[in-house]
N, C-alpha and C positions, 0 to 999 in steps of 0.2 A: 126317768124319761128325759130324753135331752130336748133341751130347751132352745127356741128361738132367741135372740141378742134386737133387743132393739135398738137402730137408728136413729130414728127423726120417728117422731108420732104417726104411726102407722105402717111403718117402714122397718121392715125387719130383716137381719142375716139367718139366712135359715141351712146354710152352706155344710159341709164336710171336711174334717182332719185325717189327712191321710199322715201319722204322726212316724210311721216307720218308711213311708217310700224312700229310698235312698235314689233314685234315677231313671231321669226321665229324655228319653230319648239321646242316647249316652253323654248327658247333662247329668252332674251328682248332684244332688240335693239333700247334700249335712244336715238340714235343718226341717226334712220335709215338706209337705204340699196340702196346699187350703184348695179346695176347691169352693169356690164362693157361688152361691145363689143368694135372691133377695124378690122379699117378697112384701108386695104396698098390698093394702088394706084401701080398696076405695070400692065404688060402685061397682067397679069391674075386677075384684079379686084378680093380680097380674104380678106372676112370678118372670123373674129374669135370670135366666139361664137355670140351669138344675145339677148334678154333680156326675161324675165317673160312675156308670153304675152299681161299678161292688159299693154302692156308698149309699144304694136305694133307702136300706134301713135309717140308715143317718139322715137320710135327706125328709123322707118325709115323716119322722119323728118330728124332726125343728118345726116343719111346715103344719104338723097336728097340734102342736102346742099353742098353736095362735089360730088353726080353722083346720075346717074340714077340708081334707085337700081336694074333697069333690067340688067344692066351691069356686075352684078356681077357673075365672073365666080366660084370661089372658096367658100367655106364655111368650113369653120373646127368647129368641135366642141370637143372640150377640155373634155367636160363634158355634160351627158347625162340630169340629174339631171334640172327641167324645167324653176327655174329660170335662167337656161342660154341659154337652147335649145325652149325653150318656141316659140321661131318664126320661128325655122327652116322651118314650111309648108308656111307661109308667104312667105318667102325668095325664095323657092323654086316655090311658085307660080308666083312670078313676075318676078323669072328665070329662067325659065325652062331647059335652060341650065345648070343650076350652079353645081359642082360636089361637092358632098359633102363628108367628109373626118373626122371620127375617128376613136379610138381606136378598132383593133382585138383581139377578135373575140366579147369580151363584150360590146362595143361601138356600133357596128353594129348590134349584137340583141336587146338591146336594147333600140337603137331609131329606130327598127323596131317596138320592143312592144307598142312604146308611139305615133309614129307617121306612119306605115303601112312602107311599103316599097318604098323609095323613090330614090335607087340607091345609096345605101352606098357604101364609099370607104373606105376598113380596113387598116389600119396602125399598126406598131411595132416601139418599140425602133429600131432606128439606119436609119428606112426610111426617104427618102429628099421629098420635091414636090417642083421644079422647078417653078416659077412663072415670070421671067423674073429676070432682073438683083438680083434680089434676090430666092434666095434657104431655104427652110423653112424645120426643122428637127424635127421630134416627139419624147419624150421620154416619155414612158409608166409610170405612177405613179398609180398604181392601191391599191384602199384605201388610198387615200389620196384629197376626203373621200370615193369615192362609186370604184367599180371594172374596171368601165371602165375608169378612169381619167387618162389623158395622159397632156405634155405641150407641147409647140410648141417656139422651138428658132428660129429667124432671125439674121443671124449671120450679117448680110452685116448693118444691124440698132443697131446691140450688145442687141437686148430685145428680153428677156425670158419672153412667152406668160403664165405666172404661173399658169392657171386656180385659185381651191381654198388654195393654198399654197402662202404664203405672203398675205391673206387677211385679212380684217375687216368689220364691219358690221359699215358703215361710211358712211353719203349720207354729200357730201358738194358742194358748188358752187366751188371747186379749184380744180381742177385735181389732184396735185402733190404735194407728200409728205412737201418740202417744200414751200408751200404756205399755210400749214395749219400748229397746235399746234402740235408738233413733242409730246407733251406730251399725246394728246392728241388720236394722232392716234398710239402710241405705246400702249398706256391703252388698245384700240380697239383691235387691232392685236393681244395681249396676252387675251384679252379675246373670241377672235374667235377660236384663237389653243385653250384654256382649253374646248370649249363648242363644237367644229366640228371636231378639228383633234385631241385632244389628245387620243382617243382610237388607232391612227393607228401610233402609235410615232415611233416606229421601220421603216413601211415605209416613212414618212415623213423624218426620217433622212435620209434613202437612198436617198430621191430628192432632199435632202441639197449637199448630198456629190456629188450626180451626176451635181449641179451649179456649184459647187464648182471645178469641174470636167473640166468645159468648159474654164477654165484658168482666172487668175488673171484680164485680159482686155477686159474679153470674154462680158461684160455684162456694158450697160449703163442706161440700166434701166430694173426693172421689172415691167410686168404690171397684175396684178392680176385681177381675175373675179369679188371680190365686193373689192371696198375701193379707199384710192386714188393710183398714181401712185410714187412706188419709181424709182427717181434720184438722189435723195442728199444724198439720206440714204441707198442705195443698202446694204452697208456692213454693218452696224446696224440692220437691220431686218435678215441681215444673222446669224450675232455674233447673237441674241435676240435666231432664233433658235436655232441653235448649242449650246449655252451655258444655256439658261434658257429653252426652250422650248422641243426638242427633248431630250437631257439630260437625264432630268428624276432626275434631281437633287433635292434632299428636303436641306432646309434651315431650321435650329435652328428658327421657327418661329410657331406659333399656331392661330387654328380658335376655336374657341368656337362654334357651330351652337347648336341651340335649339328652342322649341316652350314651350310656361307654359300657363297654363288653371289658376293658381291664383297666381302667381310670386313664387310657391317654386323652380320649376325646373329654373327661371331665376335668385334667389339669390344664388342657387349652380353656376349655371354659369359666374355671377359674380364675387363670390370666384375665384374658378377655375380663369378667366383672373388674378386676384389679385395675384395670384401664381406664375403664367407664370410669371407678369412684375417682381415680388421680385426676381424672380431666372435671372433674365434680359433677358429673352425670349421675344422677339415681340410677341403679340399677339391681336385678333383682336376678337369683341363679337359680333355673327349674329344672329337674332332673326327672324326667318323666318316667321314670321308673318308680318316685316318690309321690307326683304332682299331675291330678287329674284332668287332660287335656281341658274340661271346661274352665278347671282352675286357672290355666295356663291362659287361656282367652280373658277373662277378667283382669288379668294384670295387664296381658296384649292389648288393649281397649284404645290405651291412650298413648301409648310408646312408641317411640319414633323412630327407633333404636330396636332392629329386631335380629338376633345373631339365634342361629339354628343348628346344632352339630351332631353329626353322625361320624362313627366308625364304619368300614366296611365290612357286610355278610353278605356271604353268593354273589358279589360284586352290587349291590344293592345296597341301601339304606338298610338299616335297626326298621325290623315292622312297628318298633311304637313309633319310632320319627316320622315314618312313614304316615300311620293314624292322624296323628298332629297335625302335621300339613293338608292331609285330605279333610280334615276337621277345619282346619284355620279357611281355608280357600271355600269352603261352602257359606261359610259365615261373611264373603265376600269383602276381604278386608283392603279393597283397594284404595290406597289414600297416595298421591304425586310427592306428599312428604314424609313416607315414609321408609326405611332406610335397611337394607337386611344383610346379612353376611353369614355364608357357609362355611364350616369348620367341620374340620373331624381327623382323627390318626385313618391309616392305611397298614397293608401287609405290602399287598400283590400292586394293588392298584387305585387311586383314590376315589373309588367309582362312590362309594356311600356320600362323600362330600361333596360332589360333583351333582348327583342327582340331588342335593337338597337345593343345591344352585340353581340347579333348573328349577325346582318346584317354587322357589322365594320368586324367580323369575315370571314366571309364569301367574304367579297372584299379583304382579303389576307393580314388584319391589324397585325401590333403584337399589344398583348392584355396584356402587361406584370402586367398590375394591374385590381385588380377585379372589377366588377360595382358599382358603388358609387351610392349605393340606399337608398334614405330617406324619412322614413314614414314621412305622413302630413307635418309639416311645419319647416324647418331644423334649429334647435337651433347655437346663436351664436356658443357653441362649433362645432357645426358639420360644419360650415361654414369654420371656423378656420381647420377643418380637410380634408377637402378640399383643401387648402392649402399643408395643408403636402400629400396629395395624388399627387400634380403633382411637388411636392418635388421628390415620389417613381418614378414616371410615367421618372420625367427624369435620375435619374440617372443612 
């Protein structure tokens, strides 16, 4: 039988390993996905959030291991969104009692739409619910990712119920940050903010500031909805946001992404990196035929330095170029220092390079050099002048 993990005395993960998901919402996830729930032991038996429902079995195994799941008086739900609320009818069917508790007034229509009317209870910033020796406080984070997201503090155990802020898309046998590769679930974490939260960066740093808020001793751990649990590293996933994350900082640093139909468009883009390293820029070469647009974003995160390249088909863009772009622009990557350049070979007509120009354009790039478009097959010289283009491109 699987077992609940406990946290803090009385406090338990009673969550789900989904250890084969490979991709969620065309985000790849090498490593898997936690679905996390957690469940206090007090007067008021009150679980926090519940898992994807192919995960029922799982979920209330954990939850049997430590109680009758008919016991359970409370339910909150952090977030509407199914891999977390996925078993609320479950839960409620085995306890028909149980009150259940999110975010007003989006919370509450919302898991009316997805699951009927079950007797929702609306919350706001600044409400309590009493549970017995502990007192549980909601603070509304709405888009951070979907409208009704709220988190839930336990001040009396010092853990902030994070929902999807401080997560990663990380399935392990370890609970707790340190029990695992700190390098490893840092990579994770920075590539869930580039691929889930960074369109909503402005509110995401409101809910940095609003932890940050709850005082220097306010917090022994945070437990997030997928990933593992920080204790060791509380103020490093803080610092991560605050400084790299919410920021919005670019770094002297460049991504090259491209796709080539007969390696012109990839020997410009090799130039191109050749340029970047001679001027001592970091830079990194994605060939998206190899390189998984999400992957593509977590290197994009922080570079300032963004060169884009197609070859023309149908007088069009490469459909993966294409993908990319429509992927990059939803994740809202508008930053005034941020710096982008179109490339690519031609037959007929430079229309694939030209429409990448437009599309860098249009997600609010500056464009300060022209499209470096090359008929057929780019001679050393033009290789070499590629080169001197991200010469122009930086100074």
């Amino acid at each position: 039988m699987l077992s609940a993990v406990q946290i803090k005395p009385d406090v338990y993960w009673v969550g789900a390993l989904d250890w084969n998901a490979r991709e969620f919402h065309g985000y790849t996830t090498e490593a898997g996905i936690t679905y996390n729930a957690y469940l206090i032991l007090d007067e008021k038996v009150t679980l926090i959030d519940t898992a994807k429902v192919t995960f029922t079995d799982e979920l209330l195994e954990r939850i049997s291991s430590v109680i009758d799941p008919s016991k359970i008086d409370v339910l909150i739900a952090n977030h509407v969104e199914m891999d977390h609320s996925g078993n609320t009818p479950t839960i409620k069917r085995l306890a028909p009692g149980c009150q259940i508790y999110c975010s007003a007034p989006q919370g509450v229509k919302n898991m009316t739409a997805h699951f009927g009317d079950l007797g929702y209870n609306g919350v706001k910033t600044g409400d309590t619910l009493c549970i017995g020796k502990r007192t549980l406080a909601f603070v509304q984070t709405p888009m951070v990712h979907w409208p009704d997201n709220m988190v839930t503090y336990d001040a009396y155990d010092k853990i902030l119920f994070s929902n999807d802020a401080f997560g990663q898309h990380f399935a392990s046998s370890a609970r707790f940050d340190d029990e695992n590769d700190m390098c490893e679930v840092m990579h994770q974490a920075r590539k869930y903010y580039a691929n889930i939260v960074q369109p909503y960066r402005a509110q995401a740093a409101a809910a940095v500031k609003a932890v940050r808020g709850l005082g220097p001793d306010a917090l022994d751990m945070i437990c997030p909805a997928h990933g593992v649990i920080w204790r060791s590293h509380v103020e490093d996933i803080l610092r991560a946001y605050e400084e790299d994350f919410v920021s919005g900082a670019v770094r002297e640093r460049a991504v090259v992404v491209y796709d080539s139909m007969w390696h012109s468009t990839e020997k410009i883009a090799r130039s191109l990196v050749d340029g970047f390293l001679a001027a001592g820029i970091p830079a990194q070469l994605m060939d998206l035929k190899e390189n998984h647009i999400s992957n593509v974003m977590d290197v994009f995160l922080d570079c300032k330095y963004v060169c884009v390249g197609s070859p023309t088909l149908n007088s069009q863009m490469l459909p993966t170029v294409a993908a990319f772009l429509t992927y990059m622009k939803g994740l809202s990557p508008k930053n005034e220092n941020r710096v982008g350049l179109a490339f690519g070979s031609y037959g007929w007509a430079p229309m694939g390079p030209n429409n990448v120009a437009k599309e860098l354009e249009a997600a609010g790039f500056a464009m300060p050099v022209k499209t470096l478009a090359v008929n057929w097959i780019p001679s050393e010289e033009q290789l070499a002048a590629a080169k001197d283009v991200v010469r122009e491109l930086i100074a």
